[in-house]
C-alpha positions as CSV (number, residue, x, y, z in Angstrom):
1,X,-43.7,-33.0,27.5
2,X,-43.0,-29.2,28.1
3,X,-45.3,-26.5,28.4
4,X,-46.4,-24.4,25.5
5,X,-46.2,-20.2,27.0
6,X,-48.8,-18.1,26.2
7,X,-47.8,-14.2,26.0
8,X,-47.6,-13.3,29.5
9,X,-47.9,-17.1,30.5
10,X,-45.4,-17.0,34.0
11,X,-42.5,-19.7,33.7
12,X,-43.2,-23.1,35.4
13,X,-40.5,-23.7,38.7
14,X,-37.1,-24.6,37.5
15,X,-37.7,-27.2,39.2
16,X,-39.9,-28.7,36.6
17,X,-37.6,-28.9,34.0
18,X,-36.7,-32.4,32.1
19,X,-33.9,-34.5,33.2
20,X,-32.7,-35.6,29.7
21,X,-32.5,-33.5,27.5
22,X,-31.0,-31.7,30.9
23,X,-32.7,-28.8,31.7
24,X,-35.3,-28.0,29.4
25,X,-38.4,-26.5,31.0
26,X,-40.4,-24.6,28.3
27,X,-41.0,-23.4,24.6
28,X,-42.7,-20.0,23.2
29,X,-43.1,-18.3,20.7
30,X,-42.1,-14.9,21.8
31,X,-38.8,-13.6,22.6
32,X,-39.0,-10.2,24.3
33,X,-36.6,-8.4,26.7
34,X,-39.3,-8.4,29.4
35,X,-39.6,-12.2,29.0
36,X,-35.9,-12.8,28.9
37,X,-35.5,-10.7,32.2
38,X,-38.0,-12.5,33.8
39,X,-36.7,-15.4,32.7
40,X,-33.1,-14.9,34.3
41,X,-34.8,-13.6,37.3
42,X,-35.7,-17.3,38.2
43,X,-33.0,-19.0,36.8
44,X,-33.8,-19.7,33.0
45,X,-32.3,-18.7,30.1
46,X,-33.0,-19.6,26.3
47,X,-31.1,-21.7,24.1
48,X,-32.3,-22.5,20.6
49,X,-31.1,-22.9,17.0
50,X,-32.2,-21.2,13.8
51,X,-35.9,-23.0,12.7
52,X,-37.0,-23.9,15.9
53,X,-39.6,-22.2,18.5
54,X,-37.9,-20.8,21.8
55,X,-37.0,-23.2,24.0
56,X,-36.0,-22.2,27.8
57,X,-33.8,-24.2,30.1
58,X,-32.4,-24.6,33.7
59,X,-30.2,-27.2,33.8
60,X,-28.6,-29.6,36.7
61,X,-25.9,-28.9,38.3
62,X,-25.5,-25.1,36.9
63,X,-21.8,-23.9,35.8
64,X,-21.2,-20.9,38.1
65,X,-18.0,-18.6,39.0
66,X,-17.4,-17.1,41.6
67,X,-15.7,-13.6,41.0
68,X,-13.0,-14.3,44.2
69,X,-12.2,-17.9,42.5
70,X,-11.3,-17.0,38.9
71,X,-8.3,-18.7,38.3
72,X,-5.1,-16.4,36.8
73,X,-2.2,-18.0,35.2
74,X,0.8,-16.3,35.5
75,X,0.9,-16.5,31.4
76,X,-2.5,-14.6,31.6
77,X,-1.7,-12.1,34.6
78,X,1.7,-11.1,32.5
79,X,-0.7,-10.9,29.7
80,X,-3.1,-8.4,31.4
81,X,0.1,-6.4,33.0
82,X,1.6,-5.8,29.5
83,X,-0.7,-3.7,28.3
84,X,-1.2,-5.3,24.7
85,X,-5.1,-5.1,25.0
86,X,-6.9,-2.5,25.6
87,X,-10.5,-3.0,27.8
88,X,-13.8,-1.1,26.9
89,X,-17.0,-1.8,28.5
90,X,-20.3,-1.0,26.1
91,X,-18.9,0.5,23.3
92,X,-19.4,-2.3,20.4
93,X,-22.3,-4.4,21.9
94,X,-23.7,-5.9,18.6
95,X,-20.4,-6.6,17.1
96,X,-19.2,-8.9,20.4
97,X,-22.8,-10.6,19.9
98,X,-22.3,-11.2,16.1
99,X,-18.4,-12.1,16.7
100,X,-20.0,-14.8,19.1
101,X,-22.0,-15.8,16.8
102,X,-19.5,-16.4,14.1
103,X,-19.2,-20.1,12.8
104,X,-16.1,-21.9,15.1
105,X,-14.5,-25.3,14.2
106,X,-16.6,-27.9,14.8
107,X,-19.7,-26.4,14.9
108,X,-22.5,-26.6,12.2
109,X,-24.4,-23.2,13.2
110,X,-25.4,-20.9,16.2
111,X,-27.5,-20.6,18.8
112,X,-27.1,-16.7,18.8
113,X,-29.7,-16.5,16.1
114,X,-30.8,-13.0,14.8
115,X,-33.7,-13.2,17.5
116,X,-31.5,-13.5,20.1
117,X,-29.7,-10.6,18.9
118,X,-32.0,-8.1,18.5
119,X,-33.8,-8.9,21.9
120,X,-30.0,-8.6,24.2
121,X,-29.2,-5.2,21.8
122,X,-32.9,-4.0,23.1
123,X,-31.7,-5.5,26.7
124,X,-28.6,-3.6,25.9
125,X,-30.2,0.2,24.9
126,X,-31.9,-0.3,28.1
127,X,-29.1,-1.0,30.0
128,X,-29.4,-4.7,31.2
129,X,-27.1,-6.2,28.8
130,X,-23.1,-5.5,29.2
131,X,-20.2,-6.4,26.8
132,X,-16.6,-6.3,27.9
133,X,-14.2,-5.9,24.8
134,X,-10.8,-6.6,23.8
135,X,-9.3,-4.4,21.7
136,X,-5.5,-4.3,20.0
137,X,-4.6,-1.8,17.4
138,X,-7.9,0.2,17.2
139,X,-9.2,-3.5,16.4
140,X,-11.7,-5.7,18.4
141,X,-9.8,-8.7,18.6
142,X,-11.9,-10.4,21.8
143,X,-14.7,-10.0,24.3
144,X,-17.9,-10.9,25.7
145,X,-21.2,-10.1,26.5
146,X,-24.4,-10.9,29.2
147,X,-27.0,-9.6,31.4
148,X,-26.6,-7.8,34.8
149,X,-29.4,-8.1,37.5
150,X,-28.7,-6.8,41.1
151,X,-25.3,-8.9,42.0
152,X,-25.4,-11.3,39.5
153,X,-24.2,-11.7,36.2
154,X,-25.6,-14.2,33.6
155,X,-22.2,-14.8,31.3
156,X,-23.6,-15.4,27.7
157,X,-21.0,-16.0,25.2
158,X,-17.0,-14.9,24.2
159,X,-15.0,-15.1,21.6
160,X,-11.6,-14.3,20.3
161,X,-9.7,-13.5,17.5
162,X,-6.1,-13.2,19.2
163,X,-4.7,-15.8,22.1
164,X,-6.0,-14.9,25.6
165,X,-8.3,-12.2,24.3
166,X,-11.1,-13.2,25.5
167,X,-9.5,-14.6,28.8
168,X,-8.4,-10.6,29.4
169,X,-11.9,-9.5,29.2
170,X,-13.4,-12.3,32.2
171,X,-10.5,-10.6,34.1
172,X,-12.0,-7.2,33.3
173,X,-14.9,-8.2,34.0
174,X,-14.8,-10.3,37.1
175,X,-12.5,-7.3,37.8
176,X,-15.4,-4.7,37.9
177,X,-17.8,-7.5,39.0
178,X,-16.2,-7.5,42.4
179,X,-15.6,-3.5,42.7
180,X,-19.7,-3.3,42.0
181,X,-20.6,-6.5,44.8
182,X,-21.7,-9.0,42.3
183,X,-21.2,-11.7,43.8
184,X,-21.9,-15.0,41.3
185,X,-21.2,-15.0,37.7
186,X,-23.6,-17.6,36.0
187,X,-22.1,-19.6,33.1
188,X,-25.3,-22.2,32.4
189,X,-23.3,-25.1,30.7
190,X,-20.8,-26.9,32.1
191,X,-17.4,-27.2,30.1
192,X,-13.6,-27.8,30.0
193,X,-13.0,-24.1,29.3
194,X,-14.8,-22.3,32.2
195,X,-13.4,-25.0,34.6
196,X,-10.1,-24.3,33.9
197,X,-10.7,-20.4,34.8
198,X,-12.1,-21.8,38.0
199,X,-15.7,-21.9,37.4
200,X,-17.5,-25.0,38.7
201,X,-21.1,-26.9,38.9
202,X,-23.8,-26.4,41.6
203,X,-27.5,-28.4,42.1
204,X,-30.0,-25.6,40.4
205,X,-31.6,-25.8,43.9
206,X,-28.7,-24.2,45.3
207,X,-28.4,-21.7,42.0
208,X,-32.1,-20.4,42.5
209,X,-31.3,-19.8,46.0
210,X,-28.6,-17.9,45.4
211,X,-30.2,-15.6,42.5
212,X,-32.4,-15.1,44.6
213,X,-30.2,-13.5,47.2
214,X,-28.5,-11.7,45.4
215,X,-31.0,-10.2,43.1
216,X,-33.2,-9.0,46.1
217,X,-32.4,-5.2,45.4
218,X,-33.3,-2.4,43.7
219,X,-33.2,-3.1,39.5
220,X,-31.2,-0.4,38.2
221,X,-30.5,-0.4,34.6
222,X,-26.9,1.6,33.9
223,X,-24.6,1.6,31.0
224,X,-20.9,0.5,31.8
């Protein structure tokens, strides 16, 4: 059994969270910026479909990257050289969150449900929530979008509409990432995808440690 949160009700420790399914800790009924930055601020994050209450997880091991580690191809770096895509930061927020929301092959629905976009747009106007976007012909053909906390970055979702789109925007990202001292990118689920840009699994203990590290600082909210 998980906890039911009350409005205000503080997270149990990550620690708590269920083995199978992996890293399910708690379910609300409120989805709220505050809650969702508090949230992140000890390792959570929510995942849920259309239908169902909020649930919040912390799963083990966490996917995380390393902004020094990301892994280049020379494809990809000839890619990003060539000029073809053009990188903004913050200008098209709620269209990267509804792009990543879009249906994909061999998925039935989304988990970026219209809750979860209005409370990261109200995490965006305050200047917590970041896209990166891709953009080719005046077009937004790629991007992606999460929160930023002091030093860390809590990667959400992607998408592309053109081949290596989205890949150009991690580079941007993990680009501006390492110019600003972030120094862990969190990428919550494990997958073929993010290991092949050099992302890789840590015990949550380890994870929690770190956010904590590296969110010790003054919370500055700041448009990119």
């Amino acid at each position: 059994m998980i906890p039911w949160l009350q409005p205000g009700q503080p997270f149990p420790p990550a620690g708590k969270a269920l083995k199978q399914p992996n890293g399910l800790l708690a379910a609300s009924g409120e989805l709220t910026p505050e809650r969702i930055l508090d949230a992140y601020s000890h390792g959570i994050f929510p995942w849920y479909s259309e239908g169902e209450p909020v649930l919040w997880w912390s799963p083990d091991p966490r996917m995380v990257l390393v902004p020094d580690q990301l892994r280049v191809t020379r494809s990809l770096a000839k890619t990003v050289r060539s000029g073809k895509f053009e990188i903004r930061f913050d200008t098209a927020f709620e269209r990267v969150m509804r792009e990543c929301a879009a249906p994909r092959d061999g998925q039935d629905g989304t988990w970026i449900v219209d809750d979860i976009v209005r409370a990261y747009t109200a995490l965006h106007a305050r200047g917590f929530a970041h896209s990166v976007e891709t953009w080719c012909d005046g077009e937004l053909v790629g991007g992606l979008y999460g929160v930023a906390l002091p030093r860390m970055f809590f990667g959400e979702s992607m998408f592309a509409r053109e081949t290596d789109a989205s890949k150009v925007a991690l580079v941007a990202l993990v680009q501006k990432l390492k110019e600003d001292g972030f120094g862990l990118i969190d990428c919550q689920q494990e997958t073929r995808h993010l290991a092949s840009l050099g992302a890789g699994p840590i015990p949550r203990a380890e994870f929690v440690q770190k956010l904590k590290e590296l969110i010790h600082f003054p919370l500055v909210p700041t448009r990119w």
